[in-house]
Phi, psi and omega in degrees: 000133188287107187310143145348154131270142167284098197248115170241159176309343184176187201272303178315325174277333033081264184327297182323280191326286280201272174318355176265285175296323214237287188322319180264350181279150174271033195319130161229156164281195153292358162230044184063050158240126198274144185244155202223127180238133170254179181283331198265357165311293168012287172284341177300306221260349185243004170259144159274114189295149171262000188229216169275332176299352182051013181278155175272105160216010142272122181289134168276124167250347139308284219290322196285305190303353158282331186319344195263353202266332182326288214296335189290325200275358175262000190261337196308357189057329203251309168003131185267163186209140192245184157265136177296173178227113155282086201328291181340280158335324180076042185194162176250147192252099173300006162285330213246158200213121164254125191264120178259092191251196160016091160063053174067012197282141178245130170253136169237148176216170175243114190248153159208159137030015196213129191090016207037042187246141179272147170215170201243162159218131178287161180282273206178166185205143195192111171303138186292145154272194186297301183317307176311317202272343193284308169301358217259312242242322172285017209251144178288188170260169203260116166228175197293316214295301192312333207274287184310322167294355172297282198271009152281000000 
């Protein structure tokens, strides 16, 4: 079942919101790993480039009205989860762990290390277009195992 959008008054309430919930929230995936919000994530995960240029400098309001879909699609059990892509590098990365929930919706986290506890930071999140999904598709799955061996 497709969760609500989250319809609020404005970008501002939008931000309040995602700092009330996701920042101060204890967010776990479906196998136990607690995910980490920072506050300037914000801007990363809810703005959109307006050019070529690829800087976030529109606010998104697809993307903010999903804000409610993060906890589902990280809690799903069934969600497929890829290895992330590192533009820079040109490669995908067994740290970074992409979550495929709802209509293309993508939750991305970074996972490591600490205290010999794996923990998460959320990335970003954004429904895939056709071209995204299409790359997607080229991408391996996400295991426990390839991610730990990653980060020894």
């Amino acid at each position: 079942m497709t969760p609500p959008l989250l319809k609020l008054a404005d970008q501002a309430a939008y931000r309040t919101h995602y700092e009330r919930t996701l920042c101060r929230g204890g967010i776990v995936t479906h196998d136990g790993i607690r995910v980490f919000f920072r506050k300037q994530e914000f801007d990363h995960a809810f703005f959109e480039s307006s050019g070529r240029r690829g800087e976030n400098d529109v606010f998104s309001l697809e993307r903010a009205m999903r804000m409610e879909w993060i906890a589902p699609a990280l809690a799903d059990p069934n969600a497929r989860r890829l290895q992330g892509w590192l533009k820079k590098e040109q490669r995908h990365d067994p740290t970074r762990r992409v979550t495929v929930f709802i209509d293309g919706f993508l939750v991305i986290i970074a996972l490591r290390l600490r205290d010999g506890e794996l923990r998460a930071q959320f990335v970003t999140c954004y429904p895939a277009d056709a071209r995204t999904q299409t790359k997607l598709t080229r991408a391996p799955f996400w295991t426990l195992e390839d991610c730990l061996n990653a980060l020894r």
